[in-house]
Structures are given as C-alpha cells and as structure tokens.
C-alpha positions as CSV (number, residue, x, y, z in Angstrom):
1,X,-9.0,-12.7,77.2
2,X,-7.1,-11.9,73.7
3,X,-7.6,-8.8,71.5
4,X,-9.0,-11.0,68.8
5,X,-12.7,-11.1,71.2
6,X,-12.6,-7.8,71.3
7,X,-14.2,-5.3,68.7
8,X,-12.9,-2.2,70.9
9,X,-10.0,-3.9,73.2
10,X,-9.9,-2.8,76.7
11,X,-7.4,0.6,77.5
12,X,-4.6,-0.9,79.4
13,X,-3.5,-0.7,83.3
14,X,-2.8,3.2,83.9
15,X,-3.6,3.9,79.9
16,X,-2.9,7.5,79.0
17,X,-4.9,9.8,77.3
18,X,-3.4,12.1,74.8
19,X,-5.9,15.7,75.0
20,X,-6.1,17.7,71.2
21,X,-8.0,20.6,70.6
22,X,-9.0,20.3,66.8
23,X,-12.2,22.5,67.1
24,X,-12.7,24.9,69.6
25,X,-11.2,26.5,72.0
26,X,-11.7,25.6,75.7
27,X,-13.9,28.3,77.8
28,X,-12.0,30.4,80.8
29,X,-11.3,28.0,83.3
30,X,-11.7,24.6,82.0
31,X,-8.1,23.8,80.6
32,X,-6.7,23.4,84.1
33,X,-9.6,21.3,85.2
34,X,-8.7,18.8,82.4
35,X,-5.5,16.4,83.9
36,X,-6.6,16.7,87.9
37,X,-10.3,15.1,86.2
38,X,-8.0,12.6,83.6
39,X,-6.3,11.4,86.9
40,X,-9.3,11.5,89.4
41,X,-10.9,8.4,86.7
42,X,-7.4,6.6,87.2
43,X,-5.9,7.6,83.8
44,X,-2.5,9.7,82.9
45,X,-3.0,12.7,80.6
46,X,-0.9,14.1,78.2
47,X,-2.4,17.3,76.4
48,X,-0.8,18.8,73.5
49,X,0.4,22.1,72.7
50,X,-2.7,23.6,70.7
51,X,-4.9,23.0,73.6
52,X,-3.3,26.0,75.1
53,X,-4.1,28.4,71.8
54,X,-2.9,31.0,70.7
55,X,-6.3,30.7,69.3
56,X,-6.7,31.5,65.4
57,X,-9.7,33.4,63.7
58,X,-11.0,33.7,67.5
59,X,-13.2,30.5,67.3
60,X,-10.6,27.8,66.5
61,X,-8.2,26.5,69.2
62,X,-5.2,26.8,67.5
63,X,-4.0,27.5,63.6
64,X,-4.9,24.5,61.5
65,X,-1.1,23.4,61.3
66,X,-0.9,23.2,65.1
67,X,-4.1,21.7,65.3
68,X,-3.3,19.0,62.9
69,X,0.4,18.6,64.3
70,X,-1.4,17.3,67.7
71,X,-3.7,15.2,65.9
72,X,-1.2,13.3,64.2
73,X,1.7,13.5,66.9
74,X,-1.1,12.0,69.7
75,X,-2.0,9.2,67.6
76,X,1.8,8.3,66.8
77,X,3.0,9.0,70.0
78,X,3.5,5.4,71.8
79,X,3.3,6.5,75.3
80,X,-0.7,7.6,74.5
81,X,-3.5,5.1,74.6
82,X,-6.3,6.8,73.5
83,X,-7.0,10.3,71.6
84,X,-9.8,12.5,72.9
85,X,-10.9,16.2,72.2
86,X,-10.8,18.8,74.3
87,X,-14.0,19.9,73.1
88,X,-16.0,20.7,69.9
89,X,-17.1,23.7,68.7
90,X,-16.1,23.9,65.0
91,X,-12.8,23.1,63.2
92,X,-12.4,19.5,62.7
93,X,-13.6,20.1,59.0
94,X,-10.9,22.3,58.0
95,X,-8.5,19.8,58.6
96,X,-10.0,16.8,56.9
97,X,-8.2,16.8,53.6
98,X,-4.7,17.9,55.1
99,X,-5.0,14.4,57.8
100,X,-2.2,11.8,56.5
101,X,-4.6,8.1,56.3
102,X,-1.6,6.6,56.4
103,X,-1.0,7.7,60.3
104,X,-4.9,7.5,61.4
105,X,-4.3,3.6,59.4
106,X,-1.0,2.9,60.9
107,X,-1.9,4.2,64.6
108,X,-5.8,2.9,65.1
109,X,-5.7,4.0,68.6
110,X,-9.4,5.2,70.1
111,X,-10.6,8.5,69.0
112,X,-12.9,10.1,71.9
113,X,-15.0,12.4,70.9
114,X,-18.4,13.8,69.4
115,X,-20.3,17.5,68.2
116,X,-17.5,18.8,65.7
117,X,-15.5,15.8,66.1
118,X,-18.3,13.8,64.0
119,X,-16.2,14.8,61.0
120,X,-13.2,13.1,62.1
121,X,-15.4,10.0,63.5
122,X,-16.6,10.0,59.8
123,X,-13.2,10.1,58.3
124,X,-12.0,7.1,60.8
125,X,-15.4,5.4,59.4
126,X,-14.2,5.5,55.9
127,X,-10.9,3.5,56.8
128,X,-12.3,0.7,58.2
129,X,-11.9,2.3,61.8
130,X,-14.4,3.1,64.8
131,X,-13.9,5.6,67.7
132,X,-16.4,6.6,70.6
133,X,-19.1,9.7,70.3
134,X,-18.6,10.2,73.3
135,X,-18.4,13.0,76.3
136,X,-15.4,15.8,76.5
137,X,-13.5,17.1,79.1
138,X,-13.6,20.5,78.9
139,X,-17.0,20.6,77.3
140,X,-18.8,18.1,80.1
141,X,-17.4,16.4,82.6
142,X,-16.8,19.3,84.7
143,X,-20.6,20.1,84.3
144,X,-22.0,19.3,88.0
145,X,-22.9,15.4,89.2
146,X,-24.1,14.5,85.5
147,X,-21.2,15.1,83.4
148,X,-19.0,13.6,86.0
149,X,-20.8,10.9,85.7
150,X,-21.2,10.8,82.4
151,X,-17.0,10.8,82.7
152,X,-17.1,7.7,84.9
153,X,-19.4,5.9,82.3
154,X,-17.1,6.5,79.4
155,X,-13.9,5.1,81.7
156,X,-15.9,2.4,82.5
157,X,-16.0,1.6,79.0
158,X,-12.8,2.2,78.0
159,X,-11.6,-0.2,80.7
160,X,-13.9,-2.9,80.0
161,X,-14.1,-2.8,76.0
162,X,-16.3,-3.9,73.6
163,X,-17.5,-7.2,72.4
164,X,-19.9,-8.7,70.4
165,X,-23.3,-9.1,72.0
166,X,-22.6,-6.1,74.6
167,X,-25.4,-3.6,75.4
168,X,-24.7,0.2,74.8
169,X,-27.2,1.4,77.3
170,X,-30.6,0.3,79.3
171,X,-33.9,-0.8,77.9
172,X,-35.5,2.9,76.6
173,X,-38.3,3.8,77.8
174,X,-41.7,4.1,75.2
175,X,-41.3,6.7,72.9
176,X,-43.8,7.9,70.1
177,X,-41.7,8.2,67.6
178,X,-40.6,4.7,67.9
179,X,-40.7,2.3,64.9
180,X,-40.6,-0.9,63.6
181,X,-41.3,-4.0,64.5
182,X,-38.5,-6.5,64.1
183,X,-34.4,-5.8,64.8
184,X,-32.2,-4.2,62.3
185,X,-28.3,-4.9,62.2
186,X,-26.2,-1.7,60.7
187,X,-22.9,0.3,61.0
188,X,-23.7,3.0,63.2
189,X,-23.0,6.0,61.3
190,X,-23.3,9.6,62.1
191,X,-23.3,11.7,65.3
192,X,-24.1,15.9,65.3
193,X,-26.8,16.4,62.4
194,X,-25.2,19.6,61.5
195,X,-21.7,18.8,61.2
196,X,-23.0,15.5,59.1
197,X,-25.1,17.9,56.7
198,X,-21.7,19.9,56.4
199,X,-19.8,16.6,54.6
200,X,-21.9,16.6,51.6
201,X,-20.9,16.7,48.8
202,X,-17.6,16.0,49.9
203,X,-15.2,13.1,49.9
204,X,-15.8,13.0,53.7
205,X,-19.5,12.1,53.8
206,X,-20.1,8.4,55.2
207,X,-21.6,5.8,52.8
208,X,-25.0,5.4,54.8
209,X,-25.9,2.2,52.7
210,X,-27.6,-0.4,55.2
211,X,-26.7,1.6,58.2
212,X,-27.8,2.8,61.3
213,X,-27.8,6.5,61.6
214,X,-27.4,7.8,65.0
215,X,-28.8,12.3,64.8
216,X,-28.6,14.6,67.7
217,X,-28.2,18.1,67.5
218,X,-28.1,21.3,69.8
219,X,-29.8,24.5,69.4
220,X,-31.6,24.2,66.3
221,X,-35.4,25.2,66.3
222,X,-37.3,22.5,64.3
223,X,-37.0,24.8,60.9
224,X,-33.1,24.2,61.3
225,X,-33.9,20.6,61.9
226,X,-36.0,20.3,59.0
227,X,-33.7,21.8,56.7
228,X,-30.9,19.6,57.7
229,X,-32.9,16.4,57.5
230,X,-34.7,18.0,53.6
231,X,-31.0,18.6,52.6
232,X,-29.9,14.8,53.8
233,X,-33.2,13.3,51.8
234,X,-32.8,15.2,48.9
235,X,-29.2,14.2,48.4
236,X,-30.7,10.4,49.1
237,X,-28.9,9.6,52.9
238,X,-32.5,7.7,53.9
239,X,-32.7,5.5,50.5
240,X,-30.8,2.8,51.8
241,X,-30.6,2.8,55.7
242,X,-31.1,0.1,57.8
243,X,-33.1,1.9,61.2
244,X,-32.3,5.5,62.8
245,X,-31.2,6.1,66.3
246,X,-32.4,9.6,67.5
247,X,-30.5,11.4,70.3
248,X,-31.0,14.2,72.5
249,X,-32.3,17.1,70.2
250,X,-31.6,19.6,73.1
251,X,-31.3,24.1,74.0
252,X,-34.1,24.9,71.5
253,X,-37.6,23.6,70.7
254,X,-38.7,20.2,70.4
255,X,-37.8,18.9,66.7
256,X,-40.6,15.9,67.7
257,X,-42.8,16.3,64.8
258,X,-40.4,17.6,62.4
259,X,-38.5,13.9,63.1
260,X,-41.8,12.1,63.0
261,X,-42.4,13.9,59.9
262,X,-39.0,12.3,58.2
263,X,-38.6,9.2,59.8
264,X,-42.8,8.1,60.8
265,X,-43.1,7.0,57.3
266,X,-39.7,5.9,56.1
267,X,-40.8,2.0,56.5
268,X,-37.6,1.1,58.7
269,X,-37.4,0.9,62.3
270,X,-36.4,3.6,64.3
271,X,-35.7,3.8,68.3
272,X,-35.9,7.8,69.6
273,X,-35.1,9.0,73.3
274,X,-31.5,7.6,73.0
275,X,-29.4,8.8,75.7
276,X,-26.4,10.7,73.7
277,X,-26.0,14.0,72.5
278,X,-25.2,17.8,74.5
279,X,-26.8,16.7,77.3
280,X,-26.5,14.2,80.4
281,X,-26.9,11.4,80.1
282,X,-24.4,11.0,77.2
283,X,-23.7,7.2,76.8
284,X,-20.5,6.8,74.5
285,X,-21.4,5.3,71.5
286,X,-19.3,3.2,69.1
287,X,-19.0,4.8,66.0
288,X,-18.3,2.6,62.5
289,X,-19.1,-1.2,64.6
290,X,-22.4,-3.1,63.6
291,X,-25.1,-2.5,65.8
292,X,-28.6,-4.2,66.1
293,X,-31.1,-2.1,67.1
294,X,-34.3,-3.5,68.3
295,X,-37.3,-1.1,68.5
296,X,-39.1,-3.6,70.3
297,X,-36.9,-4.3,72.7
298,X,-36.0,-0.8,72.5
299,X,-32.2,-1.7,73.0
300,X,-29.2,-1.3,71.1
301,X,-26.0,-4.2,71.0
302,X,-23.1,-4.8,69.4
C-alpha cells in the first residue's frame, strides 16, 4: 500500500530506533535493559551518547548541549527510523528554543514519547508534524507483564501505521464524567497537564482552537489539578475546543470532581477513563492527527 494512505506510515522491515534522553535521567539499572528489550520486539537500537549522563544539575540526563546534540543527530541520522525517549522526568523545556525547525521539518521521522516529552510533541504540533504519546523504555516497559505489554502494543503500531478511519483503542467502558451527545472531529492536542500548563505564555503552547485535548497527569492531589486546569481557563485553552479526552490521573487522589467541575459544564463532549497516561494500560496515541471522538460510542478514530 503507498505512503500517500497513510497518515503515520508503517516503520520498515528491521526499522531502528534511535534512544535520546532529553529529560531525565534513567534510574539504576534500566539503561542496560533498554537494546536487549528494543531487540526482543524485533527492532535494532541505536542509543545516543547523553543517555549515558554525565548527568547535569542532578535531575537532567545530560547538559542541554549534549541533550540537544542527540535530538538533532537521531532525527538526521539515516540509519534511524524512529526517535523515542529514554524516559521523562523534566528537561525537554529547556531545550525548546535552542531546537533547529529546520532539522525536526527536514527529518519528520516519528517522535516516541510522552510526560516531559509533551513539550517537544507540542513543538512537532506547531510544524505541521505528529508523533506518538506513547510508553518509554526505561520508564515502562521493563515494569512487570503490563508495561511489556504495553511495549508490544506500541510496536504493533509502529509496524502497522496509521490510517484514516483506524481505532486507537476499545470501546470505553461508562464513565460519569462522560459527555456529549453527538461526535466531535479535532487535532488531538496535549498529553501531561503539568508540562502543558508549563508552555504558557510561551511561543511553545499549542493553538487548542477546535481541538481535542487529551490531560493526564501523575501525582497531583485534586488542588494541583485544579490549579492547573484554573490556570488553562483563565488564559482561555477551553474557549474554543472541540471535546476533551481524559487519561489516567494516577499516584495521588482522585481528581474526579475537580474534572467534572471543569469540563461537566463546558457544553462539548468529553470521553474520560481513556487508557493513556503513567500507568498500564498506556495505548500510544497520535499526537497533532484529527481525531473523532465519539462519547457515545465512547471510541476514538482517526
């Protein structure tokens, strides 16, 4: 079948995956477990020099230099395929005004990624690019039978591509904060609340207009919640959606009624319990291609 039916094309035969660390860097242990687990899903791996540290300020895998050297050498590189993080953490915003376009523009390769690496899905979003939100090596999929098989899903994927009219997961089951009552089409937009709060009021901050904004988050308490989601209607992200897509809100209390408190009444549809986020399952999800969400149907297709 030709590229041109394909909104994602397919990775080909033996594709390689070229492994950055632009956030974090990897716990004790996990860096070795990355190419044996790369291989095992029938892939080659090539990981770049900053995955390996020395780390910089404790918390980020490498200096920002090195860290944006791999970024841009991975994506220009022709023997990789695909570009995935290591893991998240924090970082990827410290090097969003040093990335060259021109390379992310002349090398639209697959990004893999999601949690910090929201701010460089956003960035890709602004150039007319998508990437997967999707689960991390050295974050997940060596994380017991789930994340493993949350790594089989995403190669699955990658193999098989993406067209128009695919689903991006099952049916959902009922969910009380579910809205609406007819289908909404929208660019999916967003990923890890926090990190999207952290691009406003900068150059990096998605245009939300007539979109579908995918939230999930990780160890916020429902106060954090609420003053992420006050800070994104005060600034005006909800004026002009088209529907929300609500992720796992997981490792804290449920945000439940802060969400239904933001979104119950916002008169667009909104499908919650979606399967994506710091926690297993986490279905890839195609960041920056037009979605329909159906809250009805309580599906989601490209």
């Amino acid at each position: 079948m030709a590229d041109a039916e394909f909104l994602l094309p397919p990775l080909p035969e033996n594709a390689c995956l070229g492994v950055i660390a632009p956030a974090s860097p990897p716990r004790e242990g996990t860096l070795e477990l990355v190419v044996p687990m790369i291989e095992r899903l029938g892939f080659r791996a090539k990981v770049f020099p900053g995955c390996a540290g020395p780390t910089f300020l404790d918390y980020l895998a490498a200096s920002d230099e090195r860290r944006l050297a791999d970024l841009h050498e991975a994506l220009a590189d022709p023997t990789v395929d695909a570009v995935i993080g290591l893991r998240g953490g924090y970082g990827c915003t410290r090097l969003l005004d040093r990335i060259d376009r021109a390379v992310l523009r002349r090398f639209p390769k697959p990004l893999i990624g999601y949690s910090d690496l929201t701010a460089l899905l956003a960035l890709r979003q602004q150039l007319g690019l998508s990437g997967w939100h999707a689960p991390m090596p050295a974050s997940d999929w060596h994380k017991g039978e789930g994340g493993w098989a949350d790594a089989e899903t995403l190669a699955k994927r990658l193999r098989s591509g993406l067209r128009v009219g695919d689903e991006l997961g099952p049916a959902l089951a009922p969910h009380p904060l579910n809205r609406g009552r007819s289908a909404v089409r929208g660019l999916l937009s967003g990923g890890n609340l926090s990190v999207l709060v952290a691009l406003m009021g900068t150059p990096f901050m998605p245009d939300l207009s007539g979109a579908v904004l995918f939230l999930e988050d990780v160890a916020e308490d429902p106060y954090q919640v609420d003053r992420l989601l006050c800070q994104l209607r005060l600034a005006g992200a909800f004026d002009e959606l088209a529907g929300v897509l609500l992720g796992s809100f997981t490792d804290g209390e449920s945000p439940d009624a802060v969400l239904e408190n933001y979104f119950g009444d916002l008169g667009i549809p909104v499908l919650a319990g979606w399967p994506s986020g710091h926690t297993s399952p986490n279905l890839p999800l195609p960041i920056g291609i037009a979605v329909t969400l159906d809250p009805v149907e309580r599906t989601l297709r490209v």
